[in-house]
Phi, psi and omega in degrees: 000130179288126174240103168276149207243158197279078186295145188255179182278166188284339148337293174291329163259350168227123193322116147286134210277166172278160227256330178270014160271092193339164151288157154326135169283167178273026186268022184223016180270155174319128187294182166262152195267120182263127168265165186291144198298147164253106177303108196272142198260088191313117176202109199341223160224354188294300204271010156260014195265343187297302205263012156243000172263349179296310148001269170308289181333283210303327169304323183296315166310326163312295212286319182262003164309293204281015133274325119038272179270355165280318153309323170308300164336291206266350166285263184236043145068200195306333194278305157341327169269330176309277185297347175290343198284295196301346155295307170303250179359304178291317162297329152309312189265355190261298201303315188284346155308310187288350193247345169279033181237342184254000000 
């Protein structure tokens, strides 16, 4: 003997809105999602350009700091590393002054 069993329906498992409550008109559907404007910021290439080139100086500097300072060294001992150092700086503070005025 076969014992049948009742499968339900998607009625029956999932809550159905009630039947005396109209549909949504569609003048009461969701708008579609827009995102919000974004204000464009007017800007050159002059003013994003100060800070990758302060960048680039300061790496470049590095990087010519430590033969620099072995020459310096190896030249004229300390008062030699004092001024290639005191150099390095000063071209660093001449650039980054100059591109902060514009």
């Amino acid at each position: 003997m076969t014992s049948y069993q009742h499968e339900p329906t998607n009625e029956e498992l999932w809550a159905q809105p009630p039947a005396d409550r109209p549909a949504p008109a569609p003048s009461q559907a969701m708008a579609p999602y827009s995102p919000p404007a974004i204000p464009a910021v007017a800007q050159s290439a002059h003013t994003a350009r100060p800070d990758r080139m302060s960048f680039v100086i300061a790496i470049i500097s590095l990087g010519v700091a430590i033969p620099l300072t072995a020459i310096g060294l190896g030249m004229a001992g300390l008062p030699g590393l004092i001024i290639v150092w005191v150099g390095l700086v000063l071209l660093n503070a001449v650039f980054g002054a100059s591109h902060r005025q514009h």
